[in-house]
PLY file of the C-alpha trace (Angstrom):
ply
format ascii 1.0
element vertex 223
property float x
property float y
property float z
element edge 222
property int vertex1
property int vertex2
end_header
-15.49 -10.14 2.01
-12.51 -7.35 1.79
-13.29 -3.92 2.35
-11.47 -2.15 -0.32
-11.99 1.16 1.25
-8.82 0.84 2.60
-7.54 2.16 6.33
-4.65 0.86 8.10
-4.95 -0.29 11.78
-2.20 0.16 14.39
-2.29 -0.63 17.51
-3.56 2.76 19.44
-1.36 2.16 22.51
1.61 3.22 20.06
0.49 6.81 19.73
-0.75 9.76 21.48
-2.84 10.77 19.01
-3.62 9.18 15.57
-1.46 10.61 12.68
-3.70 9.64 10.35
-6.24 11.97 11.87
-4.81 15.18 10.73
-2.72 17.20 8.81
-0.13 17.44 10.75
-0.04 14.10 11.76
0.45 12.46 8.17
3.14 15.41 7.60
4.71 14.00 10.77
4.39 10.45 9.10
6.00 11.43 5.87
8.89 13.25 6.86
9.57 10.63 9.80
10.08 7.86 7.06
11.96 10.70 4.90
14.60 11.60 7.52
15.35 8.02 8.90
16.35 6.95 5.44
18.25 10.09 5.18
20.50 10.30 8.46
19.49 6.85 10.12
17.25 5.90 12.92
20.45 6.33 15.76
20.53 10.10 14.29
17.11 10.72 14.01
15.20 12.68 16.46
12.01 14.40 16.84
14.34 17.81 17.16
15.62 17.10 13.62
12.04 16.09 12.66
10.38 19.49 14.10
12.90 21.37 12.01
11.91 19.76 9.01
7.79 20.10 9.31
8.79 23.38 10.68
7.07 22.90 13.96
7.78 22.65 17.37
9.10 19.45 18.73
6.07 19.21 21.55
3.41 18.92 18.30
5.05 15.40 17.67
5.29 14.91 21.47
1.19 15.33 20.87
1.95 12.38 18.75
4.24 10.18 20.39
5.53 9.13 23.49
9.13 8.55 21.64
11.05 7.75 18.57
10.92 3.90 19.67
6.90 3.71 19.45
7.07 5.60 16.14
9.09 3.03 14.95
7.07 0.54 16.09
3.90 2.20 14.56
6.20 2.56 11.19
6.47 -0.92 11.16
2.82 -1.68 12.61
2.00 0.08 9.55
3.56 -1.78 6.96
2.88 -5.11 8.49
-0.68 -4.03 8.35
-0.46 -2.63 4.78
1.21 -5.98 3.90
-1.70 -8.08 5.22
-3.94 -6.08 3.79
-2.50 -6.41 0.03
-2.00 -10.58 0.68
-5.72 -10.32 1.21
-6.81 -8.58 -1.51
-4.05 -10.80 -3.81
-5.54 -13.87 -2.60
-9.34 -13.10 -3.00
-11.52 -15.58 -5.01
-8.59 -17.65 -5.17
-9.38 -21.44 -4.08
-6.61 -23.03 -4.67
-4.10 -22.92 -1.62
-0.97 -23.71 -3.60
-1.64 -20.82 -5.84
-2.51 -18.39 -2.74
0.72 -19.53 -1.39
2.53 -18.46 -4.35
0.83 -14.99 -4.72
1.61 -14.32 -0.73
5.39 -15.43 -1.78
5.14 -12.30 -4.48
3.94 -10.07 -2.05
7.05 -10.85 0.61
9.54 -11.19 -1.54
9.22 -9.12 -4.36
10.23 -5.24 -4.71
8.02 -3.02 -3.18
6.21 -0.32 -5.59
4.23 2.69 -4.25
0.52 2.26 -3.05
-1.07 5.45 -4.28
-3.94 4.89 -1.64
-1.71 6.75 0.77
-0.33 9.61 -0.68
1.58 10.64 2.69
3.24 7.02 2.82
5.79 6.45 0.73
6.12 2.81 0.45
9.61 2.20 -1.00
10.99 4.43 1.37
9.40 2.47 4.50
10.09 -0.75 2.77
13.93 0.49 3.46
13.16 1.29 7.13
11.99 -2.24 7.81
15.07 -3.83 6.15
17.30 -1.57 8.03
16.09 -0.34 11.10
13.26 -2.62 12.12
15.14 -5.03 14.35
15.32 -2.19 16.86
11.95 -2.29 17.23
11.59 -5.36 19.26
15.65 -6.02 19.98
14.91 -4.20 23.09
14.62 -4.89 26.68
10.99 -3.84 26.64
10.02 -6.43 24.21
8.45 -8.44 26.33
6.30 -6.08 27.65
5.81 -4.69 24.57
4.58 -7.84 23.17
2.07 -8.13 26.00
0.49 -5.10 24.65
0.35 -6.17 21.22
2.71 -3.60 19.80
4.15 -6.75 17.55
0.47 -8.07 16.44
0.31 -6.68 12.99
3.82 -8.07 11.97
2.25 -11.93 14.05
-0.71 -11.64 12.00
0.85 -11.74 8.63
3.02 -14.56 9.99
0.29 -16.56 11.08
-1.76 -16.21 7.57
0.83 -17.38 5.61
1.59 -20.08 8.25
-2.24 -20.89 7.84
-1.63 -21.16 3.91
1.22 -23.74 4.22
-0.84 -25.69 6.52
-3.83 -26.19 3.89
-1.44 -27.26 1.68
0.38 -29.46 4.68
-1.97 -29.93 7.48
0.84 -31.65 9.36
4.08 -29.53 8.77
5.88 -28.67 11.88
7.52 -25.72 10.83
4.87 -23.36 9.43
6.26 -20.17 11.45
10.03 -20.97 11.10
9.84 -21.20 7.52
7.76 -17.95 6.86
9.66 -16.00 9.07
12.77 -17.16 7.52
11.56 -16.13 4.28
10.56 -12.96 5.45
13.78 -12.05 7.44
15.76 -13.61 4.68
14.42 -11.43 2.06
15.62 -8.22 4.38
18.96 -9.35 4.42
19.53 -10.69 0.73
17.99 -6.88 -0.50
20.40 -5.25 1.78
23.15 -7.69 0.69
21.93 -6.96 -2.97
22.56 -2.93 -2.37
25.30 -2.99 -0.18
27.24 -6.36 -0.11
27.02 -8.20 -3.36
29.36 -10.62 -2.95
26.88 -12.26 -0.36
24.23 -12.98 -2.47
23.28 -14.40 -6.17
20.95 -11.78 -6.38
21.28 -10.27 -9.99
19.72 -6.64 -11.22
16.54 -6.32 -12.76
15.71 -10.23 -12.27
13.41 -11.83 -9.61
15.93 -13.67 -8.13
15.26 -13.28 -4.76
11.52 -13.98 -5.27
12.63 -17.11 -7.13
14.64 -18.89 -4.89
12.23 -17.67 -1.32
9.59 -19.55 -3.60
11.64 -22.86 -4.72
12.92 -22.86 -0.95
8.99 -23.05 -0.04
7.93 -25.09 -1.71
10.55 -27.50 -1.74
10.25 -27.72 1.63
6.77 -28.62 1.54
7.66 -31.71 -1.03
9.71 -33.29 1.01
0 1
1 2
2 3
3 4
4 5
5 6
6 7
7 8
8 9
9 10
10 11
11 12
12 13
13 14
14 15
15 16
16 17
17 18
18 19
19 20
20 21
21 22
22 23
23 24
24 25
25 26
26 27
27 28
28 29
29 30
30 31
31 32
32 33
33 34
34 35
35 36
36 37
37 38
38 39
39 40
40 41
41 42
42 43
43 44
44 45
45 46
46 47
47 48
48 49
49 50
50 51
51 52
52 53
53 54
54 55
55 56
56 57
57 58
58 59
59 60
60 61
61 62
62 63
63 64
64 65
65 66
66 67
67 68
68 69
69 70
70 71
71 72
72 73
73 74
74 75
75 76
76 77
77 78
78 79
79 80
80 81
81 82
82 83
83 84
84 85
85 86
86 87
87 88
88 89
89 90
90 91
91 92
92 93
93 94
94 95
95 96
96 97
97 98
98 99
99 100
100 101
101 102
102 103
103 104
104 105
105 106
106 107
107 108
108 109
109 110
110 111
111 112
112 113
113 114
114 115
115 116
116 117
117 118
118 119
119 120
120 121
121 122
122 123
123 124
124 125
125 126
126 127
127 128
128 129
129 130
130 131
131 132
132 133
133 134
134 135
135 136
136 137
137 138
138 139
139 140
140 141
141 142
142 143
143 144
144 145
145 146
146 147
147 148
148 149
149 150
150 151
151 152
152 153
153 154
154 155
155 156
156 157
157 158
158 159
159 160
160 161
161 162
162 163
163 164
164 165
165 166
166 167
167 168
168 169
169 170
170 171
171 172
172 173
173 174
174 175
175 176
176 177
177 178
178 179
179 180
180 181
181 182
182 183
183 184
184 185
185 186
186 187
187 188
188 189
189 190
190 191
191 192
192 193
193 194
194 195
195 196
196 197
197 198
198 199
199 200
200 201
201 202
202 203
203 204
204 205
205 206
206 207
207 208
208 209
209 210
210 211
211 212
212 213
213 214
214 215
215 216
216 217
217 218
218 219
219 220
220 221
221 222
C-alpha cells in the first residue's frame, strides 16, 4: 500500500538541519534551485544565496555543511520524488510489461510541476539534474560518500526498474546497464535537444525521446 500523504526522504547525513522543517529552510530550498539555474552551480554560493533570502550566510550554514551536500540533497530529492511517482504510476497494475512502460514515461518524459510541494519547483530541478548532477558524485569523495548512502535514493530507483525488467526477463544480464543508460541518456538527448540540435532527432512538441528510450527497451528485451 502507497501512502499518498506524500513526504520526501533524504538521507539526514546530507544536512544540518532539515529544510523541510521550516520556513526558512524550504525558502533556502527554493531559491537554491532558482539561482543554480540562473548563474550555474561553479558560480553559485551560499554568499549569493544569503543575498537573495536576504539572510545571513551562517542561517544556511545551520543548513548545510556545503554547496556539494546541497547538491547532493537536490538530487536525493528528486530521485526520491521520482520513486515515489513510479510507485504511485504503477499501483494496481499487474502486468509487468505495462509497469515497465509507465516507469519508461516517468524517466523519459518532460517533467511538469508537482503541486504537492509548493517550495519545489520541479522543472527547474529537473534542469539541475541534467546539468549539474554529475558533480555530485564525479568527486573524489564518492566513495566515501557512497558508503554513507548519500547516492541511495538515485540506486533505489535504479534497482526498481531493474526489478521490472527482470519480471519480464528473469534472466537478463544487463538490468542496471540498460536503465541507467536510459536514464543518463535521456539527460543528454534534452540537453542536446536545447542546446545542440544537430546531435539528436529529437523534434519539438513530440515524444520523441520517450519513444525511442521505450523501443530501445524493449527491443532489447526481445532479443
Amino acid at each position: 500500500m502507497i501512502n499518498l500523504d506524500l513526504k520526501i526522504t533524504v538521507n539526514p547525513e546530507l544536512y544540518n538541519k532539515n529544510p523541510d522543517s521550516s520556513e526558512l529552510g524550504r525558502k533556502i530550498i527554493t531559491h537554491s534551485i532558482e539561482l543554480i539555474n540562473e548563474i550555474g552551480f561553479e558560480k553559485f554560493t551560499f554568499k549569493k544565496l544569503s543575498e537573495k533570502i536576504n539572510s545571513p550566510e551562517s542561517s544556511v550554514y545551520r543548513y548545510f555543511k556545503n554547496k556539494h551536500t546541497l547538491l547532493i540533497y537536490l538530487t536525493s530529492w528528486y530521485w526520491s520524488w521520482t520513486s515515489y511517482k513510479i510507485a504511485l504510476t504503477t499501483l494496481n497494475i499487474k502486468s509487468a510489461e505495462e509497469k515497465l512502460r509507465n516507469t519508461i514515461d516517468i524517466l523519459t518524459k518532460p517533467i511538469l510541476i508537482d503541486n504537492s510541494f509548493s517550495y519545489v519547483n520541479e522543472v527547474l530541478l529537473n534542469k539541475i539534474i541534467i546539468t549539474e548532477s554529475l558533480k555530485a558524485y564525479h568527486s573524489v569523495d564518492v566513495d566515501i560518500e557512497n558508503k554513507k548512502g548519500y547516492f541511495k535514493t538515485y540506486k533505489d530507483v535504479v534497482n526498481r526498474v531493474s526489478n521490472l525488467i527482470l519480471e519480464i526477463k528473469p534472466n537478463f544480464e544487463y538490468a542496471h546497464m540498460l536503465v541507467t543508460t536510459v536514464i543518463e541518456g535521456v539527460q543528454q538527448q534534452r540537453y542536446y535537444s536545447e542546446h545542440l540540435p544537430s546531435l539528436t532527432d529529437s523534434k519539438k512538441n513530440k515524444d520523441s525521446i520517450s519513444n525511442f528510450y521505450t523501443k530501445l527497451v524493449f527491443n532489447f528485451l526481445e532479443q
